[in-house]
DRENFILUM-62057 format. One record per residue (C-alpha): x, y negated, z negated. Coordinates in steps of 0.1 Angstrom, whole numbers, padded with zeros to 4 digits, always signed. Layout:
BEGIN
XYZ/...
END
This chain:
BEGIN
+0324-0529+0183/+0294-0535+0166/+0259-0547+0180/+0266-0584+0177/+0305-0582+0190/+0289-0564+0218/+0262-0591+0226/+0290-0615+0218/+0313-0597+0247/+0284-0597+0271/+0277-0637+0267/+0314-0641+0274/+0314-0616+0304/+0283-0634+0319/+0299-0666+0320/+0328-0651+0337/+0304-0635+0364/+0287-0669+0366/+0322-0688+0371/+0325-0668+0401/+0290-0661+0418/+0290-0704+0409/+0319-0710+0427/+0312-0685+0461/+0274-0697+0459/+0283-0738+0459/+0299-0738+0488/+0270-0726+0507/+0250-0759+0519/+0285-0772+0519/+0297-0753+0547/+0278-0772+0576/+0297-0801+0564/+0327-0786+0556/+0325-0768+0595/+0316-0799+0612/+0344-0819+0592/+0366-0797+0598/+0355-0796+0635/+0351-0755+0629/+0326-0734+0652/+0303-0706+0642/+0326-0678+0644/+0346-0699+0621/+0317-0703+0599/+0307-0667+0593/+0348-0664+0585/+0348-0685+0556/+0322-0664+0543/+0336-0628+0554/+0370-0635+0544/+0356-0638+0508/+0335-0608+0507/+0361-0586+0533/+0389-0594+0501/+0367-0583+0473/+0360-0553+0491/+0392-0538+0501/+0403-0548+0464/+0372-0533+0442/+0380-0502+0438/+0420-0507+0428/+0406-0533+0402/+0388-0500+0393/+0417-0476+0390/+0434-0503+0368/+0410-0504+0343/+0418-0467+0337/+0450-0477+0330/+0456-0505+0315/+0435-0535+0292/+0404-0542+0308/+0399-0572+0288/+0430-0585+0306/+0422-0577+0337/+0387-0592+0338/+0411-0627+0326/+0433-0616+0356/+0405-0619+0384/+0392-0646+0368/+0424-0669+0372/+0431-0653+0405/+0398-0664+0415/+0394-0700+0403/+0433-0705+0420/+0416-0697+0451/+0388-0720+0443/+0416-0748+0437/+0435-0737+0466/+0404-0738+0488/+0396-0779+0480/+0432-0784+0494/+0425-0770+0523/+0431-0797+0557/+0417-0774+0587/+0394-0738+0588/+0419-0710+0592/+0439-0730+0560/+0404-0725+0541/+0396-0689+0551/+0434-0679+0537/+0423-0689+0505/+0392-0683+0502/+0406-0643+0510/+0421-0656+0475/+0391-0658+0458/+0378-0627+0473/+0411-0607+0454/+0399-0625+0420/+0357-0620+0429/+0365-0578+0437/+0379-0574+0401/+0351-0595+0383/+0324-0575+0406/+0339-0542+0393/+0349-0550+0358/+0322-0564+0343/+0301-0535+0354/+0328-0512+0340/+0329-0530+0306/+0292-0535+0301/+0290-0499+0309/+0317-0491+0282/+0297-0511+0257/+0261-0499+0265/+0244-0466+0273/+0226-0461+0306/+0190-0458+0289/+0204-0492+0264/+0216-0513+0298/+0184-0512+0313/+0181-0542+0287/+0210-0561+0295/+0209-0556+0334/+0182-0584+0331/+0203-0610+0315/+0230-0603+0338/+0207-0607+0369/+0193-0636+0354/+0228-0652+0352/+0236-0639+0386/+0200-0658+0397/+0210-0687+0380/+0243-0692+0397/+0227-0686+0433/+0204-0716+0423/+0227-0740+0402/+0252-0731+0432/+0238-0747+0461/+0222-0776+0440/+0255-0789+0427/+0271-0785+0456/+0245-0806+0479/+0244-0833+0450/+0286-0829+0457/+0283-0832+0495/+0252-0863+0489/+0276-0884+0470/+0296-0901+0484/+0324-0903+0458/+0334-0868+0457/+0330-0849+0489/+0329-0811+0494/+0366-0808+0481/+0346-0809+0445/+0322-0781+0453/+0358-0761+0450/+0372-0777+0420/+0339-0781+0395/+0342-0748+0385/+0372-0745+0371/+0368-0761+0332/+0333-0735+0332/+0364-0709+0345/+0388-0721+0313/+0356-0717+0286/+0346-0683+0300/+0388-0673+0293/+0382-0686+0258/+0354-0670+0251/+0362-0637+0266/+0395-0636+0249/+0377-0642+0210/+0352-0616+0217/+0361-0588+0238/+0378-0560+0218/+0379-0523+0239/+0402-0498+0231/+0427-0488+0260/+0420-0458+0271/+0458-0448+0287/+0457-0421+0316/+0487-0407+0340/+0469-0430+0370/+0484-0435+0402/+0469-0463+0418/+0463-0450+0462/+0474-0483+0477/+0482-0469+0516/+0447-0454+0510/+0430-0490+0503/+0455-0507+0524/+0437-0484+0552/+0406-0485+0547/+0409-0525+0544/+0428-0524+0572/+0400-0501+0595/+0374-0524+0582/+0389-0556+0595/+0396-0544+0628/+0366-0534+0634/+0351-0569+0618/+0369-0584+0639/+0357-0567+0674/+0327-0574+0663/+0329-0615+0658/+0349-0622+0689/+0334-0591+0712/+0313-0606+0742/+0329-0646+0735/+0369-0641+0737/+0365-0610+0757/+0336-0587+0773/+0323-0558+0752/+0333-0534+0778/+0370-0545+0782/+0403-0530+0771/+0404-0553+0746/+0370-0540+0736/+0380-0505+0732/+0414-0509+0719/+0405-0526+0689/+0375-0499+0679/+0398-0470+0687/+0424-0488+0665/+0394-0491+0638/+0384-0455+0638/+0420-0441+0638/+0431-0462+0604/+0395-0451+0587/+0402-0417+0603/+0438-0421+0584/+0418-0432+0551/+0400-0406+0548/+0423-0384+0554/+0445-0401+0524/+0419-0401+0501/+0416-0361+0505/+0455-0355+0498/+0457-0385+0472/+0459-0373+0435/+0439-0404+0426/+0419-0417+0456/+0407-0451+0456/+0374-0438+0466/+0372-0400+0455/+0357-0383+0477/+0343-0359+0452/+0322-0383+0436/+0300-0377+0467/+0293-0340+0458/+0264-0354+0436/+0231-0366+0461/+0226-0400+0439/+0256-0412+0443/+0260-0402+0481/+0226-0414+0484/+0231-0446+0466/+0265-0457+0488/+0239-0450+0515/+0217-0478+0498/+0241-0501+0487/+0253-0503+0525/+0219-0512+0535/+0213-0536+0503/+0248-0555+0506/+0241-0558+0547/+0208-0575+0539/+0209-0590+0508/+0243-0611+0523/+0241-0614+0555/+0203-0627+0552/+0209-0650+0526/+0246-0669+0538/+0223-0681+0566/+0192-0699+0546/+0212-0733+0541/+0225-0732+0576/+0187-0725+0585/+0173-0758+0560/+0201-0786+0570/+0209-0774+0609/+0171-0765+0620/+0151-0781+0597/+0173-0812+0592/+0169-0816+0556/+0199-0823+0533/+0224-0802+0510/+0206-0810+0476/+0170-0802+0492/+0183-0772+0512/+0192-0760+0475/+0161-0763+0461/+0142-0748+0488/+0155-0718+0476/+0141-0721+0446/+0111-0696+0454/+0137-0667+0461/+0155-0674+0430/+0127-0676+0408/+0114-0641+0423/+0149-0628+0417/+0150-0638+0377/+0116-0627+0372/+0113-0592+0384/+0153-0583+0375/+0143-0592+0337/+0107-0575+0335/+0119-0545+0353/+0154-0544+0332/+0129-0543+0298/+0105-0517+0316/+0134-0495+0329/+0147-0498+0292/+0113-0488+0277/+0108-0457+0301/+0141-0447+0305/+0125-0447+0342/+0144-0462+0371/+0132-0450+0409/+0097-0464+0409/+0117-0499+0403/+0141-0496+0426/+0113-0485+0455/+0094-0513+0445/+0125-0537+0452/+0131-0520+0483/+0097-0526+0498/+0095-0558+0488/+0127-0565+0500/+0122-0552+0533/+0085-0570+0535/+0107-0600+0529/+0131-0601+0557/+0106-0591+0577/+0079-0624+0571/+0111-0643+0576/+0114-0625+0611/+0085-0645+0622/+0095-0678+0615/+0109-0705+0634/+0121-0740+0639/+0085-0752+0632/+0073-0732+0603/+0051-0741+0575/+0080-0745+0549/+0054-0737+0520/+0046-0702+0540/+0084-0699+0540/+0087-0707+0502/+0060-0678+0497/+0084-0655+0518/+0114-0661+0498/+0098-0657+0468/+0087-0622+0482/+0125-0613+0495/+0137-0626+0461/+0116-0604+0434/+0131-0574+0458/+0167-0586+0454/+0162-0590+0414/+0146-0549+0414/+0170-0535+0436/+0209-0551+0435/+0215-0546+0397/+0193-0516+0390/+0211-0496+0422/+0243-0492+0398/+0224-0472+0370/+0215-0439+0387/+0252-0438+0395/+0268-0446+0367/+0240-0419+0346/+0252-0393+0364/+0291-0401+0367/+0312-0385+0346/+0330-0403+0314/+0358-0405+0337/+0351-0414+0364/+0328-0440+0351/+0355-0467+0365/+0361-0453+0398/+0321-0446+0405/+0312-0482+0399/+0339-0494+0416/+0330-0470+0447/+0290-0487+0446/+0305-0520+0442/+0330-0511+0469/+0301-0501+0492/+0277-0528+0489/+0309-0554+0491/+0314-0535+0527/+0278-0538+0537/+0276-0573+0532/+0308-0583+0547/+0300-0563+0577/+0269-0578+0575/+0279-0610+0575/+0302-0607+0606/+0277-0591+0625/+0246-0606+0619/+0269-0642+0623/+0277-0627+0657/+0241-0620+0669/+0232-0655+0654/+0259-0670+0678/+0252-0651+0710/+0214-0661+0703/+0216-0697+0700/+0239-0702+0730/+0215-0684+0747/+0185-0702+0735/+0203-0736+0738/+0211-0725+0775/+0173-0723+0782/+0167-0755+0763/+0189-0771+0783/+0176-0757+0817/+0138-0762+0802/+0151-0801+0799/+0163-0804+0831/+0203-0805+0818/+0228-0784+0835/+0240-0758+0805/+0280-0765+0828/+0300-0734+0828/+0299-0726+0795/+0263-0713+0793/+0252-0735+0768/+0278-0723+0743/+0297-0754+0748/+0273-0776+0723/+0270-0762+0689/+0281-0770+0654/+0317-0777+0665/+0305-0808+0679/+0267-0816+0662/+0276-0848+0659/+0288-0857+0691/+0256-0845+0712/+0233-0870+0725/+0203-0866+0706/+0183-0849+0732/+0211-0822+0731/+0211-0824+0691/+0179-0813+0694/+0174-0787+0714/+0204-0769+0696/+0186-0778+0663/+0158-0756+0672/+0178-0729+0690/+0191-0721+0656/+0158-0721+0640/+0145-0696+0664/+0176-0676+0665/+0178-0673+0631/+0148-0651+0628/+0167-0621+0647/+0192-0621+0617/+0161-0617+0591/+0146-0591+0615/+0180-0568+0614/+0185-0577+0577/+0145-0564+0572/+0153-0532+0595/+0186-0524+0575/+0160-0527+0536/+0139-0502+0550/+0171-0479+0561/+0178-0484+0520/+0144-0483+0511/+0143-0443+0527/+0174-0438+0508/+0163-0445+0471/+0129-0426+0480/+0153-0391+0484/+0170-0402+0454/+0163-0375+0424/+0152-0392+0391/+0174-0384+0362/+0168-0395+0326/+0186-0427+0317/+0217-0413+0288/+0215-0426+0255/+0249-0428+0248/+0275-0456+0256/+0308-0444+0280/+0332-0449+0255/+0308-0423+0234/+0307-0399+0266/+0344-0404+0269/+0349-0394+0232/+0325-0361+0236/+0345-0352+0268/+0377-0355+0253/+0365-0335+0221/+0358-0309+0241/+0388-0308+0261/+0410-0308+0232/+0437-0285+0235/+0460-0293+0204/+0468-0318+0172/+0481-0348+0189/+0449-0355+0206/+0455-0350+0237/+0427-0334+0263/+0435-0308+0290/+0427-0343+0313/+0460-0358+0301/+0445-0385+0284/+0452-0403+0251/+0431-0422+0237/+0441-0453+0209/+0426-0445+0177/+0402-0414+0168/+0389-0390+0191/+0351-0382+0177/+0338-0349+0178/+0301-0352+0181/+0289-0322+0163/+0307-0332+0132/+0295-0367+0134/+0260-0352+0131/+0267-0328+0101/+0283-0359+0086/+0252-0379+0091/+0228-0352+0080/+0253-0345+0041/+0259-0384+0036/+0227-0394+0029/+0221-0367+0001/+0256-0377-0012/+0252-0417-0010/+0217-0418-0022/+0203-0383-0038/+0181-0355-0019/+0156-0380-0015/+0177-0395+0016/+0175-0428-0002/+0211-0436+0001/+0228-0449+0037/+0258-0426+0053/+0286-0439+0070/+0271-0440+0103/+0236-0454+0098/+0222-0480+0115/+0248-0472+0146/+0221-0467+0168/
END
C-alpha cells in the first residue's frame, strides 16, 4: 500500500472505531432513563454496561487469532455488522435482562473492532511512524465519548424519538464506515496452520463471569460469608485455574503465556488492568453522577464532560507527535499516569454540593491522563512483540484492559450500591423516616419517580456522596498503574511497519524455493529479503540516473 492508501485505510478504520465507541458511549446519559423506564435497579444498571465490556473481553483475543488466519479486512466488516445488529437489537428491547442479552451482542462485534484496528494500523505503520497516527485515532476515540452522550441526551430530551434512537442512529454512520473500509483497505493475507483455543477462551470467560457475578450480588442476594459466597469464588478460581492450565498445553493459546517472558509486556498487562479498571469504571458513572445527584438533564450531563474530553484530545495528539519526534514513549506514559491518578483522586473529594466549575477543572485533569496513557500503553508492547505474534500481543493488552474495566465496572457498581443504601439509610433516619426493613435499600433508581420528594431527595444526594468512593478506588487503582509503567524498560520505537518485520522474519527463516519459513507460514505474494533490498537501493541509483545518484531506484521515496 502506498502512503495515501494507507492514510486512506486509516480514515476508514477510524470511522469504524467511531461507529462503535458512538454507539457504546450514547447510551450513557440514556441509561437512567432507560433503568427507570424499564423499572431496572442498580445492579441492573452496572449489567447493561458489564455485559458489553464482559463480551468484548472474552472475544478479543480469538478476533486476534483470526486475523492470523484469515482476511483482516473482513473481519474488521465482520465485528462491525455484528456490532451495529446488537445496536439494532438493543432499541427492541421491552425489559433489562432483554437489553443486557444484546448488548453482550455488541460486546462480540466491539472485541473484534478493539483488536483489529490496532492489529491493522499496526500492519500498516511502524512503531516509531504510529506514534503519529495514535493521535488521530485518540482524537476520534475523544470525539465519540463527547458526540456520544450529547446525541443521546438531545435523543432522550425529545420527545419524538426516545432512547430506542440512541440504539438505532448509528447504524447509516455503521453502513458508510463498510463502504469506505471495503474501497480502501487492501492487506495481503498472511495464511498460517492456526488453531483457534476456544475451551481456553470459553474458560477464562467463563472464570471471569463467575467471579463478576459474586461480586454484583455478594452482600444483597446473599451474605459475603455464605455458601453461596464461597461456592461461586471456588467455582471462579477452578475454571481460571483450568485456563491457565489450557493455555500451557494449547498449540495456539488464546493468550500465550510466553508473551509474558518479556518485562514490558508482563508489566504493561499489569497496567492495562489498572488503566481499564479506572478509566471504565470511573467514567460509566459521571452521567449517573450529573442527572441523578445533580439533577441536570441528558443533553447538559453530556456537555459537562466536555472538560475531560477536551483534555483527552489535546494531550493524546501532542504527545502522539512528540512520541513520534523522539521515538520516546515512557516519560508520556508516566505523565498520563500521574495525571490520571491526580484525577480520580480531586474527584474523590467531591460531593452532591460541589462547585461544578472545580469539577469541570478535575475532569479536564483525569482527561489529558486518559488521552497520554490508554493509546500510548499499546506501543511498548507491540515494539517489542515479535512479527508474529504481533496479533496475539495486541489482542492480549486489549484483552487485559477489556478485563480491568469490566471488572471494574461490576465492582466499583457494587460499592456504589452498598454506599448509597447505606447513605440513604442515615438520610432517612437524619429525617426522622423509618429506613423499614430494607435498610434504606428499598428507595433507589428502581423507583426514583415514585418517592415523595423528601425521599427523592435524600437518595439524590446519597449518590452524590457515594459516588466519590468509586473515584477514590478508580484513583488508588492509576497509581497501582502508574508504579507499573515507572519499572517499564524504555526501548526505541522500530522503524519498520509489521508487515516489513513479518517479511524480514520470514526471509530469514526460509528454508526452501516455495517460500515457505521453518514457522509454516506462506505468505501471498513476495517474501523480501531485506539485505538485498538495500544493495538494490544502493546500484539503482547509479543505473537510473549516473554515478552522480541523480536518478530514482525502484524503491525511493518508500520511506
Amino acid at each position: 500500500m502506498t502512503h495515501r492508501q494507507r492514510i486512506e485505510a486509516l480514515i476508514g478504520l477510524m470511522m469504524g472505531m467511531f461507529v462503535a465507541l458512538l454507539s457504546s458511549t450514547i447510551v450513557s446519559n440514556a441509561l437512567p432513563t432507560i433503568i427507570t423506564d424499564l423499572h431496572g435497579t442498580q445492579d441492573q444498571y452496572t449489567w447493561v454496561v458489564t455485559a458489553t465490556l464482559l463480551a468484548s473481553t472474552a472475544t478479543t483475543p480469538i478476533w486476534g487469532k483470526f486475523a492470523d488466519l484469515v482476511s483482516k479486512k473482513m473481519l474488521v466488516q465482520l465485528s462491525l455488522l455484528v456490532f451495529t445488529l446488537g445496536s439494532v437489537l438493543s432499541g427492541l428491547s421491552t425489559s433489562v435482562p432483554m437489553l443486557i442479552g444484546f448488548r453482550a451482542i455488541q460486546g462480540l462485534g466491539l472485541g473484534g473492532l478493539q483488536a483489529l484496528v490496532m492489529i491493522v494500523i499496526a500492519a500498516m505503520f511502524s512503531p516509531r511512524e504510529r506514534g503519529r497516527y495514535q493521535g488521530p485515532l485518540a482524537a476520534v476515540m475523544s470525539l465519540a465519548t463527547v458526540a456520544g452522550p450529547l446525541i443521546g441526551g438531545v435523543i432522550v430530551d425529545t420527545s419524538w424519538l426516545g432512547w430506542r434512537w440512541t440504539f438505532y442512529v448509528g447504524v447509516p454512520l455503521a453502513v458508510v464506515a463498510l463502504v469506505v473500509i471495503q474501497r480502501t483497505l487492501n492487506l495481503p493475507v498472511v495464511r498460517r496452520e492456526v488453531k483457534v483455543d476456544y475451551l481456553g477462551a470459553t474458560l477464562i470467560a467463563g472464570g471471569v463471569s463467575v467471579l463478576l457475578i459474586w461480586v454484583t450480588l455478594a452482600g444483597k442476594n446473599f451474605d459475603w460469608a455464605s455458601g453461596m459466597s464461597f461456592g461461586l469464588v471456588a467455582l471462579g478460581v477452578v475454571l481460571l485455574a483450568l485456563a491457565i492450565f489450557t493455555e500451557t498445553k494449547a498449540s495456539d493459546p488464546v493468550v500465550p503465556l510466553r508473551l509474558f517472558r518479556d518485562r514490558t509486556m508482563t508489566l504493561a498487562t499489569l497496567a492495562s488492568v489498572a488503566v481499564g479498571v479506572a478509566m471504565f469504571g470511573g467514567a460509566v458513572f459521571l452521567g449517573q453522577y450529573f442527572q441523578i445527584a445533580r439533577g441536570y438533564s441528558p443533553t447538559v450531563a453530556g456537555l459537562l464532560t466536555l472538560p475531560m474530553v477536551f483534555g483527552s484530545m489535546l494531550s493524546s495528539t501532542v504527545s502522539g507527535q512528540l512520541i513520534t519526534k523522539y521515538g520516546k514513549w515512557k516519560r508520556f506514559l508516566l505523565i498520563g499516569a500521574t495525571a490520571m491518578a491526580a484525577g480520580f483522586l480531586l474527584l474523590a473529594t467531591t460531593d452532591h454540593t460541589t462547585d461544578m466549575a472545580l469539577i469541570g477543572v478535575y475532569l479536564f485533569v483525569l482527561g489529558a491522563g486518559m488521552g497520554m496513557a490508554m493509546q500510548n500503553l499499546v506501543l511498548p508492547v507491540q515494539n517489542n512483540a515479535a512479527p508474529s505474534d504481533l496479533g496475539a500481543a495486541t489482542a492480549a493488552i486489549t484483552f487485559f484492559r477489556s478485563l480491568g474495566g469490566a471488572a471494574g465496572v461490576s465492582v466499583l457498581g457494587a460499592v456504589l450500591s452498598s454506599h448509597v443504601a447505606t447513605l440513604t439509610a442515615q438520610g432517612l433516619v437524619g429525617a426522622g423516616i423509618d429506613p423499614g426493613p430494607a435498610g434504606g435499600s428499598g428507595a433507589g433508581l428502581s423507583n426514583l419517580k415514585e418517592l415523595p420528594a423528601a425521599v427523592g431527595d435524600i437518595v439524590r444526594a446519597a449518590y452524590g456522596d457515594a459516588t466519590a468512593r468509586v473515584f477514590l478506588v478508580s484513583g488508588i487503582l492509576a497509581l497501582l498503574g502508574l508504579v507499573a509503567i515507572a519499572f517499564m524498560k524504555e526501548v526505541a520505537l522500530k522503524t519498520t511497519t509489521g508487515l516489513e518485520q513479518l517479511d524480514q522474519e520470514r526471509a530469514a527463516n526460509a528454508a526452501g524455493a516455495d517460500g515457505r519459513g521453518t514457522d509454516g507460514q506462506v505468505v501471498d505474494g513476495p517474501v523480501v529479503d531485506a539485505e538485498l533490498v538495500a544493495e538494490i537501493d544502493e546500484v539503482e541509483p547509479a543505473l537510473a540516473g549516473g554515478p552522480d545518484g541523480a536518478g530514482r531506484g525502484r524503491h525511493a521515496g518508500n520511506g
